[in-house]
Structures are given as structure tokens and as C-alpha cells.
N, C-alpha and C positions, 0 to 999 in steps of 0.2 A: 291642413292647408295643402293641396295639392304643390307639387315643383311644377319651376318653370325655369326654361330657359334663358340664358343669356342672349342676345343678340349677335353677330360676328363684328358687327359696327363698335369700332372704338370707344365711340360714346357711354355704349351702354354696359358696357364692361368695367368691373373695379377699376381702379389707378392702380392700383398695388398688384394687378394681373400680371404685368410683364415680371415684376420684380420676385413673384413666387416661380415665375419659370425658371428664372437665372438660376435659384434654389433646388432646381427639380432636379432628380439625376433619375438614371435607367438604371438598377442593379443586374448583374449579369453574374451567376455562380456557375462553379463548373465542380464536377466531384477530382477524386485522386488520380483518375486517369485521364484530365485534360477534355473529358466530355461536358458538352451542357446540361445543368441542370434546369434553370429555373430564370426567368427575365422575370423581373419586378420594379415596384416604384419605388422611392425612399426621396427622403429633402432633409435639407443641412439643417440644425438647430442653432449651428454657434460657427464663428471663424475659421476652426481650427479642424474641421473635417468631419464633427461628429453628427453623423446622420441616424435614421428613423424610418424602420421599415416592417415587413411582415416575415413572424420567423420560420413558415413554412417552406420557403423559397431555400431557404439556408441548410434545411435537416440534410446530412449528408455533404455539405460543400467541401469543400478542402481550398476552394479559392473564389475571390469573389474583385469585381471592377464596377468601380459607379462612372456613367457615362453620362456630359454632361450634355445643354440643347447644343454647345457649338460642334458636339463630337469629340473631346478631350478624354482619356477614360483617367482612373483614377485607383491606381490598386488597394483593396480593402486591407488595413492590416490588424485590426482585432476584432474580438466580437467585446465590448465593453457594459453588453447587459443582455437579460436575454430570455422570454417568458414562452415558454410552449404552450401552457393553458391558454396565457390572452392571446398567443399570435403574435408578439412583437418581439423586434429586435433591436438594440441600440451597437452602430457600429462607428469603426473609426477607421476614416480612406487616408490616406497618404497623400496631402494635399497644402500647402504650404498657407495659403487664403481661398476664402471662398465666402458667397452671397450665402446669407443664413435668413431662417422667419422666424421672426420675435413669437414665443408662446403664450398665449393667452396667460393674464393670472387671475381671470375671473372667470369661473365657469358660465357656457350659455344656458340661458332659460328657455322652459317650456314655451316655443309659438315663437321663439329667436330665431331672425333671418340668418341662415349658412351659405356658405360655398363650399362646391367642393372643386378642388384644382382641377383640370384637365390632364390627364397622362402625357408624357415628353413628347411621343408618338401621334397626337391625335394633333394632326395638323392644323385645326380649327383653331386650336388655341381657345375653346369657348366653355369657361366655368360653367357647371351646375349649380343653380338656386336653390333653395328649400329652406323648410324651417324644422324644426326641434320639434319630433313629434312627440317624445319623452325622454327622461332620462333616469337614471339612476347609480347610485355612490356605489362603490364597490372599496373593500379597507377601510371602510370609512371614511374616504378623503376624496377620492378621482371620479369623475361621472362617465358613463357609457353611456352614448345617445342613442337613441332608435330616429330614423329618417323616412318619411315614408315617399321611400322612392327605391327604385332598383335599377342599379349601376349595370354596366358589364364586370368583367374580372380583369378586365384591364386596368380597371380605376382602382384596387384593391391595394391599399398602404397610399396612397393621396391626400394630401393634405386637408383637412375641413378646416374652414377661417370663417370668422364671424367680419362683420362687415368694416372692422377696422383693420383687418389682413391679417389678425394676429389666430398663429395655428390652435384650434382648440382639439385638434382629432386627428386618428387616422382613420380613414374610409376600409370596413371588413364587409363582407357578401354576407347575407343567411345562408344559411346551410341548405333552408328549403329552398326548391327549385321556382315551386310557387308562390313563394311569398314575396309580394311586391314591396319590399322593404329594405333597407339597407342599415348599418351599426358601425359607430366609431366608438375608439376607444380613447381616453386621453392621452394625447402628447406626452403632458407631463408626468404621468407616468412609467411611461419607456423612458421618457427623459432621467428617471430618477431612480432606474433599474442599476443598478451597482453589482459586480463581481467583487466576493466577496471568499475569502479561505475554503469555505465549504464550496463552494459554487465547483474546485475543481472533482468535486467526485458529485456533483448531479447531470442528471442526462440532458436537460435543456441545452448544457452546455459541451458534453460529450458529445452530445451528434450530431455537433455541429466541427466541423474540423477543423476549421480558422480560428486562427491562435486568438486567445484571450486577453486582454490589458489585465493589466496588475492591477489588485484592490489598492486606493488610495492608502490605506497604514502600511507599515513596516512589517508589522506582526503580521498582519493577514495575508502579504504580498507575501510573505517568508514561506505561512504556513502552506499559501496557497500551489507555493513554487513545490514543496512537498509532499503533499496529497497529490498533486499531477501525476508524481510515481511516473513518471516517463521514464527510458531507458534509454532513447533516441540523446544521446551526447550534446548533436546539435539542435535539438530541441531546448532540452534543460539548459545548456551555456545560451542560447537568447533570451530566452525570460530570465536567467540571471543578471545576463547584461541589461535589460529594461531594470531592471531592481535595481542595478547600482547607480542604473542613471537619474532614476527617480529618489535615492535616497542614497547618494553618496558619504555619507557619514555613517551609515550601518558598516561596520565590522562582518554583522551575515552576508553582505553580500560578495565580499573579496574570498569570505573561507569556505560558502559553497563552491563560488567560480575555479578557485583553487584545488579544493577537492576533486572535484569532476575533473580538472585537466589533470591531476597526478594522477585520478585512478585510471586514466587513457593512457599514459604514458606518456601526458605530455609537460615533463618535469619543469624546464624551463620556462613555459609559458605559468607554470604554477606557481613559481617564486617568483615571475612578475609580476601575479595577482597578489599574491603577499606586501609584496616590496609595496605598491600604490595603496594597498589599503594601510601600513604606514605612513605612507606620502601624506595619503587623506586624514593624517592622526584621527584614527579610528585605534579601536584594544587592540595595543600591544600584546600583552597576554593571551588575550581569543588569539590573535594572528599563529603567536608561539607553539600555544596548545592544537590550533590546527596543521600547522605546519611538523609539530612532532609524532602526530596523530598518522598523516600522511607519511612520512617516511619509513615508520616503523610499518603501516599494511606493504607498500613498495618494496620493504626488507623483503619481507615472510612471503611476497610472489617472486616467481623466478626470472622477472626480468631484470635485463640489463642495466644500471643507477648510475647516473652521473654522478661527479665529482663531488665529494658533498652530500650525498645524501646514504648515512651511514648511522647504526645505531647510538655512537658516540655525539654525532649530531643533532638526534631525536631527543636524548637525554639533557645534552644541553638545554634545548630550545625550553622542554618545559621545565626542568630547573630556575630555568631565567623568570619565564612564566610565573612557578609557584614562588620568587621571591617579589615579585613587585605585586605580588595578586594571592594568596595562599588558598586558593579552592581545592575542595577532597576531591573535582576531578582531575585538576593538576597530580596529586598525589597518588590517586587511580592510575593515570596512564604511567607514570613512572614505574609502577611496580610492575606493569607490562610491558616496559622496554626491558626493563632490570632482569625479569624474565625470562625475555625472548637473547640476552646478552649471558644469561646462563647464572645471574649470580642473585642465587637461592636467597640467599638469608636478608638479603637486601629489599627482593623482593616482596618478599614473605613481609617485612618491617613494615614496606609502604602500604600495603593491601590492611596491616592489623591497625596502621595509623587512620586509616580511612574511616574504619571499624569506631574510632571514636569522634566521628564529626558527623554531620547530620545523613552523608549520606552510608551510615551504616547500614550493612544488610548481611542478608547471606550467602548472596552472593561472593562478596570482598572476602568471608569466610572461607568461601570455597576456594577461593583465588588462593589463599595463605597456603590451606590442606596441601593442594596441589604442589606450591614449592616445596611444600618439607617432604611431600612424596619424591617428589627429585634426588632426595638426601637418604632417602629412605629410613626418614626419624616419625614410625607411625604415630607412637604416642602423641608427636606433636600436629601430626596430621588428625588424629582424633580429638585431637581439643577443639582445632578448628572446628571438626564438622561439628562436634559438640555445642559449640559457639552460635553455629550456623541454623544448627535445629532450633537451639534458643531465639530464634527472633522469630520464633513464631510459638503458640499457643496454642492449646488442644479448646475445640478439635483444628484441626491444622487445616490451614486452606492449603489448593493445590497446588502453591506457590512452595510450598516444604519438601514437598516429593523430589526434588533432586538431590539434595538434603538430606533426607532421611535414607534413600539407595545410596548413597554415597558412603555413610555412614554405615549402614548395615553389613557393606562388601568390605570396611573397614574391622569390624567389630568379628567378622567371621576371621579375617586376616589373624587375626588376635586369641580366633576360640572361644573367643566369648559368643554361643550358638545361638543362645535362647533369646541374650541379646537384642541379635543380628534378625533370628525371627520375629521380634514383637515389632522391628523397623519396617520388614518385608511386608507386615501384617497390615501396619500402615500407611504403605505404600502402597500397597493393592485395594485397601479403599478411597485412595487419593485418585487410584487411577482405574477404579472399576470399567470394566465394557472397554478398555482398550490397550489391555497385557495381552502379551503373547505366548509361545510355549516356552519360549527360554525363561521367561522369570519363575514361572512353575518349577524348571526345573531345580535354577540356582535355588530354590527356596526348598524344594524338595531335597537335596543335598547338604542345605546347612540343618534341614529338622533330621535327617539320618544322625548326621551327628551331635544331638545332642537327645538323641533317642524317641523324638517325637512320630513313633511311627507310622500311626492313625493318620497326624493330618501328610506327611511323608507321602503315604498311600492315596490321598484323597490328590497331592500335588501331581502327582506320576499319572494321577486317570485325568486329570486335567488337559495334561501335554499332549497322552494318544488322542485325546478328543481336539485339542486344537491343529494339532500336526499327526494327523492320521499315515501320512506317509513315509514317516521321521522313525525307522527302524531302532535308533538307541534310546526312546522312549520307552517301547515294547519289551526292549530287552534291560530298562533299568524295571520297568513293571514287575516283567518275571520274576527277577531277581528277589524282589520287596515282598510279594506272595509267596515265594518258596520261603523265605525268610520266616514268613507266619506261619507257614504248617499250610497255606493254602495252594497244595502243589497242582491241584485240576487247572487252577487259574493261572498260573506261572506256565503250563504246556501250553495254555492258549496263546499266553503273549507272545512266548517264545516262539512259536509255529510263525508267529502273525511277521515277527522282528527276522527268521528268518527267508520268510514270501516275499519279505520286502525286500532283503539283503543276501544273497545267497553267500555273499566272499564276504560275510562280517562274523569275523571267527569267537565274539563274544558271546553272539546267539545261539550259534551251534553246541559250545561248549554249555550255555545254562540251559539251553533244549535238552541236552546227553543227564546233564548233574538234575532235572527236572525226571525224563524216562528211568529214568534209573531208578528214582526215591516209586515212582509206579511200579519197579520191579520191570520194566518193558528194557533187559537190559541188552538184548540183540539190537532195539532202533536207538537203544542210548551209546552202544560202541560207534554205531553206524553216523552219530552226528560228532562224536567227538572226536571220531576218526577224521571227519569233515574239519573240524577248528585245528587238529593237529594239521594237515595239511595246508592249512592256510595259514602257520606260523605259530599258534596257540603253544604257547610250551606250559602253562596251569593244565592244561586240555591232553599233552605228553603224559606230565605227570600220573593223571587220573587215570587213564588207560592201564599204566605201570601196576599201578595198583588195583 
């Protein structure tokens, strides 16, 4: 069925026309520098501000104003839903009341008479007619109409109403230039678009730069505050304050809000946030545990602390904490205040107590090692890592590898070489494709002594290949070939360690002790003359003799 016009005569006009004007607003976006983007159409769904528009208009905003027919504007302050494939956007303006249109909840049928609103701007005030020239579901649930008619692009996000005024659609253009056809999408769909935890790491909603409402749940507004990964201070302390206004009884939101103002430095305002989320009898213990969490990072920076905020303080709080609530992370942070207060054996205790509750790991292991490295009781620091490598099972995932260098740089401490090698060994397949030449070497070092020469040899040609410009590579090489009788190769290095190093008096001396085993004993005086001069007293010696 072809469209047809409305009349401008009253008569022949809906009833409910004036009433979807009152609804209409003018969207106006502007990007980060106060320029204009994009003017668009959008209309209220409900009382309380939340409108419906197209989300092209948006990509790039940073700010946005819905203008209404008397001329009121209305500042946008979230994006509350938001789909770049279909084009639509669900947003929320800053608006105390306002006229809204009822949304259809029965979809229109094939050959159903439509309207489509009039834009704010088109002074006629005069609906378009038509009917449904198809449609089809999309999710299985929402129909997309085809209209066969074609709008301007001013009409683009307009409301479509079936003959009882109630919104079934927003008005979208084809893409073809030629095609005389138009497409809505449903309402209630954008209507039922939700921001949701993930939403803050997808781009629908990344580029668009007007802040976002908070997912209805706790969890999801938490995680969603999280994944944002903002760094902007006064960004993350607003959506925290939306979360606590929305869910005053979460405990998360006092000890993020908390957090972010101690790590700014802004102490006082932090123990405020504490204080009210006890006000709000929300976890005591969470509070404790954040608040000790807090003082002790504030300790370990080198700013200035108010009164009160001391590591005797920190230990308190979660003391108190671990008595009315006994969680292994209460017991965790104690052992790193206990730590950072210097008293080893205490700390060491809480890290091995942790060790038997579920959140045992190797980590907490390594935490122990560390204090009896303080005391420099290694045995006890090897049990740890001992401990440590035990919670995990061959073959070891990459989660062991700190664990097992730990141990290994332990185990050489001790002389224990071969040890220390079968750890480096498995460390180097933990971390294939991304060792450098210092673990070549330390590993080349510990297999010297315990006479693994072979692979010793194979480590040393490792490092000049990794660090080709690293002269004491060159010149442990030489040394490792003269060692085997292979003294043509040991001249090479040593030439090489010296090209690189003129004032490194180790090369010149294995360069002299290299010419020399060649009988080339004029160029072998002539370099150990060179290491004698540059301090060399081994290099003294040989000359002497």
C-alpha cells in the first residue's frame, strides 16, 4: 500500500499527535573539545528521563543535551544501553519529570496502519501514514519492519505508533540511496538493552564517551566499575558514588571509594568512607581489612601520614578483622604488615598459617622463604621453596617457574649444583622463547661447578648469541675453550671480548694466556702487558714468569 499523508487540519490528525510531541526531544552531542557532533531525534519511554535514539549520532560524544519543543535543554548523563550493529541507543537525561509513550506490547502486523512522528523541527507538525510492508524477528523475540516509503534523515530515530499512539519502532534510512523504503527497529528492544559488567570493555560502549549507568546487580556494577580500568580519579570516585547510592548496603562500595581517595592522598576523606560504610552496618571486617590494606601501601610510599595512620594501626585493624571473621586473607595481610614492621618469625608464622587453609599456594611459600631470608636461616628458606614447588606437579605449569628459580639460586647458595641445574632446566622450559642472556649465563656458572662442561659450553654460546655485544660473554667463552684444549676458539672469543672492550683487563689477559698456549709469545707479552696496565695483577704475575 502506497503512504499517504496526513492533512495539517486538526481533524485529520491522531489525538495523541500533540502528546507524542511533548515526548519528542532534539538530541545535540558535542565530542571532547566542546565541538559539534551530531543533532538527532530521540523521545522519552518512561517519567524519569529515559530516552531512545540512534547510536550513530553518539560514536565519539563526550557530551550530549535533549532539547525539548518548548526549548528546555536537558543534560544527557549516561548511556544506559547501547547496540552499534542495530543503531540504537538507550540514554538517561537529567530531568526530574517528563511526558513519555506508552510502548506497544503487541507487535504490528503485515498491511498494519503506522505512523511515523514528525521531527521537533518540522514545523508542520504533520505525521506520516503507511502500513507494514513486512517484518521480521530478529533473537527471536523483536520484529524489524520494512515501510515502503522513504523519509528524509531528519526523520531518522522517530518514533513509529500504531494507531493507538503506542511506540512500536524507531524510524532507520536504507542505506541505498535508491531504494524507496524505510526500516524500524523495535522500541523495545533498545528499551531492554542493559549495561551489564562486560559491557565496560566493549566498543559500543567505549566510543562512545558519556559515562555509563551502572548494571542493575551489585556484582555486575562492582565488576563493571573494574573492568572500566580508568585511571581518571574523578572518574572511578563517580561511578563509585552511583554504586553506593544505588546499593547502600554493599560494603564494595565504601572500600573501593576508600581506596581511591588513600591512594590520592586523600587520607581523611578515606576514613570518612570507612566511618559511613559502618554507619551503614555494612562488614565490619571488609572495612578493617581495607582500611589495613590502605595504610600499610601509604606506609611503603614516601608520603607524608596523618596522625594514625601507622603500621601498628594496620595490624590492629586487621587483627580485629581476623577475630570477628577469621579469613586466610586477614592472615595474609598480617604477615605483610608483620614484614614490612621487620618481624621475621612472626611473619614467616602467618604466611605458613595461610599455607593450611584453602588459600594455600606457593606463593604464601614464597612469602615465608623470603622472611627467613631476612634472618639468613637458608635451610629454612629451602623448605619453603621446597613447599612451594610442591603445589604443583610434573609437568609443571607456568605458574611454577618462579618457584623453581627461586629455589634453584637457593640450592646453588648451598652447592648443591646439579641440583640447582635440573631447576634452571626446568625453568627454561617453563619459559622457552623468552630468557635472556643472563639466565644462560647464571646457569652456565652453576654447570661449571659441578663440572657439566658440555652443556656449560653450549650456555656460554647461547649468551654471545643473545648479547652479541656483551664482551664478558666472549671472554667467559674463551676461557671454557681454552679449558678444553680448544685454544684456536678461545683466540676467537677473546679477539672478539677484546674489539668490544679495549679497558677490560680480563680479556686481554685470556687473549696473552690463549697466544701464548699458540706459542705467538711476542702478541701474548703485548696483551698481558695491556691487562697489567689496566690493573690486572693475575696478568703481573704471568709476565714475571
Amino acid at each position: 500500500m502506497a503512504a499517504y499523508f496526513l492533512t495539517s487540519g486538526a481533524a485529520a490528525q491522531p489525538k495523541w499527535l500533540k502528546k507524542v510531541r511533548k515526548a519528542q526531544v532534539n538530541l545535540v552531542s558535542y565530542d571532547a573539545n566542546g565541538q559539534l557532533l551530531h543533532s538527532t531525534n530521540g523521545f522519552f519511554i518512561d517519567e524519569t528521563g529515559t530516552l531512545l535514539s540512534d547510536y550513530s549520532s553518539f560514536r565519539g560524544a563526550s557530551r550530549a543535551v535533549a532539547i525539548d519543543e518548548k526549548g528546555n535543554e536537558y543534560p544527557i548523563l549516561s548511556v544506559a544501553g547501547a547496540s552499534s550493529l542495530y543503531d540504537v541507543i538507550k540514554l538517561q537525561a537529567s530531568i526530574s519529570k517528563n511526558d513519555a509513550l506508552p510502548l506497544a506490547s503487541v507487535a504490528a502486523q503485515q498491511g498494519a496502519a503506522v505512523y511515523v512522528a514528525p521531527y521537533l523541527s518540522n514545523k508542520s507538525g504533520v505525521a506520516t501514514a503507511t502500513t507494514i510492508e513486512s517484518l521480521q524477528l530478529f533473537n527471536d523475540t523483536y520484529p524489524y519492519y520494512t515501510l515502503p516509503l522513504r523519509l528524509t534523515e531528519k526523520s531518522v530515530a522517530c518514533p513509529v505508533l500504531n494507531e493507538a499512539g503506542e511506540v512500536l519502532a524507531l524510524l532507520q534510512m536504507s542505506s541505498k540511496a535508491d531504494e524507496q523504503k524505510s526500516y524500524a527497529i523495535s522500541a523495545a528492544y533498545v528499551r531492554d538493552l542493559r549495561v551489564n559488567a562486560l559491557s565496560a570493555t566493549s566498543s559500543d560502549y567505549r566510543d562512545v564517551l558519556i559515562r555509563k549507568s551502572l548494571p542493575s546487580e551489585a556484582s555486575q556494577a562492582a565488576s563493571f566499575i573494574y573492568l572500566l580500568g580508568t585511571r581518571d580519579t574523578a572518574t572511578y570516585l563517580s561511578y563509585v558514588a552511583d554504586y553506593i547510592r544505588l546499593f547502600p548496603s554493599e560494603t564494595n562500595g565504601y572500600t573501593m571509594q576508600a581506596e581511591m581517595l588513600a591512594s590520592a592522598g586523600r587520607y581523611a576523606e578515606a576514613d570518612a568512607s570507612w566511618q559511613a560504610g559502618l554507619e551503614a552496618k555494612t562488614s565490619a571486617p571488609e572495612l578493617q581489612y581495607s582500611r589495613a590494606r590502605s595504610i600499610l601501601a601509604a606506609v611503603q610510599s614516601t608520603r607524608q601520614l596523618p596522625e594514625g595512620w601507622t603500621l601498628d594501626e594496620a595490624l590492629s585493624q586487621v587483627q580485629q578483622a581476623s577475630a570477628a571473621d577469621p579469613q586466610p586473607v586477614y592472615l595474609a595481610l598480617q604477615g605483610h604488615i608483620l614484614y614490612a614492621m621487620q618481624r621475621y618469625d612472626e611473619a614467616a608464622a602467618r604466611f605458613v598459617d595461610v599455607c593450611s587453609t584453602p588459600l594455600r599456594s606457593a606463593d604464601h611459600f614464597l612469602y615465608a622463604a623470603q622472611c627467613y631470608q631476612m634472618k639468613a636461616d637458608t635451610v629454612a628458606v629451602l623448605a619453603m621453596q621446597d613447599s612451594a614447588v610442591a603445589c604443583f606437579t610434573k609437568p609443571y605449569p607456568t605458574e611454577a617457574a618462579p618457584s623453581l628459580l627461586m629455589r634453584a639460586t637457593t640450592l646453588r647458595s648451598l652447592h648443591r649444583y646439579r641440583e640447582s641445574v635440573m631447576d634452571l632446566n626446568d625453568y627454561e622450559h617453563l619459559m622457552a622463547g623468552s630468557l635472556n642472556a643472563n639466565f644462560y649465563y647464571q646457569r652456565y656458572q652453576t654447570e661449571m661447578q659441578c663440572r657439566m662442561f658440555q652443556q656449560a659450553l653450549s650456555d656460554i654460546d647461547q649468551c654471545t648469541r643473545l648479547a652479541p655485544q656483551e664482551p664478558l660473554y666472549f671472554a667467559e667463552r674463551a676461557a671454557t675453550c681454552f679449558r678444553f684444549s680448544q685454544v684456536d676458539e678461545a683466540v676467537i672469543a677473546a679477539r672478539r671480548a677484546v674489539a668490544l672492550d679495549d679497558t677490560f683487563a680480563d680479556a686481554h689477559r685470556i687473549l696473552g694466556i690463549c697466544l701464548r698456549a699458540q706459542q705467538k709469545e711476542a702478541e701474548a707479552q703485548k696483551e698481558l702487558q695491556r691487562a697489567v696496565e689496566l690493573g690486572d695483577e693475575i696478568a703481573k704475575t704471568l709476565l714475571n714468569k
